[in-house]
C-alpha positions in Angstrom: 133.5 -182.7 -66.0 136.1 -180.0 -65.0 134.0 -177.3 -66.0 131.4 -178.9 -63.3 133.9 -178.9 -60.7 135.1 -175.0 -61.0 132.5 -173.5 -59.5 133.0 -175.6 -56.8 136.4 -174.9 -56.2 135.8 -171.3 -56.6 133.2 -171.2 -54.1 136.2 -173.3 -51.7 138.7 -170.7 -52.2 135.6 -168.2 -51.8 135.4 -169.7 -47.7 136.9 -167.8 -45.5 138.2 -169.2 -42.2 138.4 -165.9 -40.4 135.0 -166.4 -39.0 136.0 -170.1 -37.7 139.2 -169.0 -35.7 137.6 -165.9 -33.9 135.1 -167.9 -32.2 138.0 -170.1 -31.0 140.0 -167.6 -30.1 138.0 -165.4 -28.4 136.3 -168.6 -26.8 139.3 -169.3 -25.4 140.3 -165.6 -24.5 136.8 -165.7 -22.5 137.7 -168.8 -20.3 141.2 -167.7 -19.7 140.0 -164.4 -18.0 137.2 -166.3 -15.9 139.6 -169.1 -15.0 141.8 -165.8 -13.9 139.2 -164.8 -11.9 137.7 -168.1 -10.2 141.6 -169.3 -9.6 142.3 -169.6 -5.7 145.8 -169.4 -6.5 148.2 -166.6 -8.1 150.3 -169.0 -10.5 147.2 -170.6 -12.1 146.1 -167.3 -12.7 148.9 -165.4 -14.0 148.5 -169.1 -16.5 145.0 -168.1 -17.2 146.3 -164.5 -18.0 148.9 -165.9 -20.4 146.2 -167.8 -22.4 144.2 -165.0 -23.0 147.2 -162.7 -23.9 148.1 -165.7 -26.5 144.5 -165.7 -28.2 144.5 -162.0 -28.1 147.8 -162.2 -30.1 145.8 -164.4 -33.0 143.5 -162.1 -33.2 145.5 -159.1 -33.9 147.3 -161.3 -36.5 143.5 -162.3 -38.2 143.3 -158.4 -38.3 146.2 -157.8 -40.2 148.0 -156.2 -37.7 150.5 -158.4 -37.2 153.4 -156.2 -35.4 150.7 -156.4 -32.8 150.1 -159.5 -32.6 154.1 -160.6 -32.0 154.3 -157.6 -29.6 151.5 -158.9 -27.5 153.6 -162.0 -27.5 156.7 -161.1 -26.9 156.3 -158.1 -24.8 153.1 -158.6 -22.3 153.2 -162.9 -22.4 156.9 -163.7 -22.6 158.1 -160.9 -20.7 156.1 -159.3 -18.7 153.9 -161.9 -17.5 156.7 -164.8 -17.2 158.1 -162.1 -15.2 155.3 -162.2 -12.7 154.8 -166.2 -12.3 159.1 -166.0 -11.7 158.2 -163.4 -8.8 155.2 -165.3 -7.4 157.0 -168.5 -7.5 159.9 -167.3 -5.8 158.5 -164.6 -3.4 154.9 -166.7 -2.7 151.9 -165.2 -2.0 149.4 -165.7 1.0 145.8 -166.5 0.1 144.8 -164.9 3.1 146.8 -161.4 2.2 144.4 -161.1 -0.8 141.7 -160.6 1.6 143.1 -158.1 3.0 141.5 -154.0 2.1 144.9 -152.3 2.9 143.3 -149.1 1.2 139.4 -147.8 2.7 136.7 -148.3 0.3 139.1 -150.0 -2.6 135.8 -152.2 -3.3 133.8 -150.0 -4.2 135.7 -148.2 -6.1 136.7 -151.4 -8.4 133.2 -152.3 -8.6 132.5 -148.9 -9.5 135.7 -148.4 -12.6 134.3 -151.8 -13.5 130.7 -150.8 -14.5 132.1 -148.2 -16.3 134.6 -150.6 -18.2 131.5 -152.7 -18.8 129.7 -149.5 -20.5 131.8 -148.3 -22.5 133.0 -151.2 -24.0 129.1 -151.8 -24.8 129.1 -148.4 -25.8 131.9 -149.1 -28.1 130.6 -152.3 -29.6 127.6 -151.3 -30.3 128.8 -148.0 -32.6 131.0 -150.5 -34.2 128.1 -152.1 -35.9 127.1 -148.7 -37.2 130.5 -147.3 -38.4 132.0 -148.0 -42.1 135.8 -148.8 -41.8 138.2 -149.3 -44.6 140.2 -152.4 -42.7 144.1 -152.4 -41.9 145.6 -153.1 -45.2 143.9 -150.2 -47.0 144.9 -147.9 -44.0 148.3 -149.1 -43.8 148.8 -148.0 -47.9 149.3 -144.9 -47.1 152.0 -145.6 -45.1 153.4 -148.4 -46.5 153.2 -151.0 -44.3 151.3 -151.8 -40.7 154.6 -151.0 -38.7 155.6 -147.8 -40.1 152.2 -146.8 -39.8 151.5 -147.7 -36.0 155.5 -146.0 -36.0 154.1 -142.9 -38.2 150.9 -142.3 -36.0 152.8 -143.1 -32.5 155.1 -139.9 -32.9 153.1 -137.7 -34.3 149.1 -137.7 -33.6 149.3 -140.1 -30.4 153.0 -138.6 -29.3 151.4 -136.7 -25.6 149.7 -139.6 -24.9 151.9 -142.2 -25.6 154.6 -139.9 -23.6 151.8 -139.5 -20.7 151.6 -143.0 -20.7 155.1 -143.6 -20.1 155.5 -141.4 -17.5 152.6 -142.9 -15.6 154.2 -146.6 -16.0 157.0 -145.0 -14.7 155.0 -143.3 -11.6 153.7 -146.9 -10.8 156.7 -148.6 -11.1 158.7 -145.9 -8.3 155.6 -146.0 -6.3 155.3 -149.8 -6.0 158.9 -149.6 -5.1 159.1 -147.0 -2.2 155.2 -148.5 -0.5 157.2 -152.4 -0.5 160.3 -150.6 0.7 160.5 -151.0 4.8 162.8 -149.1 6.7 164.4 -151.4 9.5 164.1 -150.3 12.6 167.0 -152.7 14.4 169.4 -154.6 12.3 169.5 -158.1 10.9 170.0 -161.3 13.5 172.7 -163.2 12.6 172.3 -166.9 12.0 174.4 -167.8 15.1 172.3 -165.3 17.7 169.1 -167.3 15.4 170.7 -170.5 16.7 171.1 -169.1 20.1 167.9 -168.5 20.6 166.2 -171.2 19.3 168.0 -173.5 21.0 167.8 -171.6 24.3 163.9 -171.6 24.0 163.3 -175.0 24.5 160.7 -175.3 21.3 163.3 -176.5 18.8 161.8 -179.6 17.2 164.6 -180.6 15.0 166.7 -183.9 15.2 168.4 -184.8 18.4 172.1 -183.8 18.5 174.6 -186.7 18.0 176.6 -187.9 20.9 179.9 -185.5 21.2 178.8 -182.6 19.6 181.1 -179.8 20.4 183.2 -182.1 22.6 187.1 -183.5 22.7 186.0 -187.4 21.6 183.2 -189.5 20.0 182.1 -191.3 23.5 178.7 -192.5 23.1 178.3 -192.0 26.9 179.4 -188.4 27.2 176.4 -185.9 26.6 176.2 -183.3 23.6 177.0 -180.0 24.0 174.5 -178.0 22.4 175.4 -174.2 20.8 174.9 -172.3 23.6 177.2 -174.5 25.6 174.3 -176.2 27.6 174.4 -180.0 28.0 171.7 -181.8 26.2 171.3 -185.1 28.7 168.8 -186.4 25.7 171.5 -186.8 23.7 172.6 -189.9 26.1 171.4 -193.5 25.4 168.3 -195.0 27.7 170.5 -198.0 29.0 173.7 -195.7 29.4 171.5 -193.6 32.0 170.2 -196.0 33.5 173.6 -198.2 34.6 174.4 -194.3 35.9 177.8 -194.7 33.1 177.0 -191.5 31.6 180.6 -189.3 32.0 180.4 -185.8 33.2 181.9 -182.6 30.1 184.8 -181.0 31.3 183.7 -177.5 32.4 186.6 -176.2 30.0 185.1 -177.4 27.3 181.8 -175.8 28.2 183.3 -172.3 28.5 185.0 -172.9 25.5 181.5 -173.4 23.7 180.0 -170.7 25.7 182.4 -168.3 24.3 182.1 -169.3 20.5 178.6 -169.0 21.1 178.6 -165.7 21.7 181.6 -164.7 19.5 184.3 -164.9 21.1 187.7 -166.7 20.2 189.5 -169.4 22.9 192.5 -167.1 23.1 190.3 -163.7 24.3 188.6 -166.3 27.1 192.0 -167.6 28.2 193.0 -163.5 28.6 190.0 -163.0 30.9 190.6 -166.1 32.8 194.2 -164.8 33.7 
């Protein structure tokens, strides 16, 4: 009866699984670059971009190249794209900025690099089924091993490029920061002259000051003063109005306001006034 069963169990250990997981890997590599694309907002597709990078990570593993694969992880998905969802989520983007053709005829020119992407890598598939290749692990023998090959390769053959590469990163990176840098042409408002001058437009739509603000005493009856020293009358109870109880604000107290308002102290105000 054993001898029945061992060609069975050869022909088990004969199955190979490689087949199964790249067709669910690069399934889902597929549908996270369209979900990146059809997304209407950034975060969901930077998530879209993070599954792909993922599945893309497997299949460098299934390849035996497995420095690859953890570099694909811990570089591009847990850095640099984690990275990118931190700067959206805390800068925010505008859906209708992405609309936007800051540069002439960017359109066409994507359209256009993107019909050449699509050629070539139909181009490159197609000579694939026509080329004999050893695989990784016979490659990485003479070597010793799939890092100190990429390592051996990387500085020696591939050394310009890689350097050319790195410089052009680099290019990018100083670019992207001097066209985000602005130069400002009057300095910063303060949040007090902010206050000032949303209060003095009359289209502040906050909550109603309480009763007393910037006075001498809680009284319900005496009227708010409001930042700029004004006197908010809507800060006064209905009824209170209407018996005509309301109490008038000391006109000291308004200067005093005035002049913290626009910054400066009680003691320079009491100079001027002598």
């Amino acid at each position: 009866m054993f001898q029945n069963l061992m060609p069975l169990v050869e022909s088990a250990n004969a199955v190979s699984f490689e087949p199964v997981v790249f067709w669910i890997t690069g399934s889902l590599s597929v549908l996270g670059a369209v979900g990146m694309l059809v997304s209407k907002k950034a975060v969901h597709s930077a998530l879209w971009v993070a599954l792909t990078m993922i599945n893309l990570a497997i299949l460098y593993v299934l390849q035996s190249a497995p420095f690859l694969g953890v570099t694909q992880v811990v570089v591009y998905t847990g850095a640099v794209m984690m990275l990118f969802l931190f700067v959206l989520m805390i800068v925010g983007v505008d859906a209708s900025d992405s609309l936007i053709e800051t540069i002439k005829g960017q359109r066409m020119l994507a359209i256009f690099a993107g019909l050449i992407l699509v050629v070539s890598l139909v181009l490159l598939l197609s000579n694939s089924f026509y080329v004999q290749t050893n695989g990784l692990e016979t490659a990485d023998l003479e070597y010793g091993g799939n890092i100190q090959g990429i390592a051996a390769l990387l500085f020696s053959k591939y050394v310009l490029i890689f350097e050319l590469t790195s410089a052009l990163l680099i290019t990018a990176a100083v670019g992207a920061m001097v066209l985000a840098h602005k130069e400002r042409a009057v300095p910063r408002k303060t949040q007090a002259q902010m206050a000032k001058e949303l209060f003095s437009s009359g289209n502040y739509k906050g909550p109603l000051p309480s009763p007393g603000v910037y006075a001498r005493h809680n009284s319900v009856d005496t009227p708010a003063l409001l930042p700029d020293g004004s006197v908010s009358q809507i800060s006064i109870p209905g009824p209170i109005i209407a018996r005509g109880a309301a109490k008038t604000i000391n006109q000291k107290d308004i200067d005093e306001v005035q002049s913290i308002s626009e910054g400066r102290g009680i003691i320079d105000k009491e100079v001027e006034d002598q």
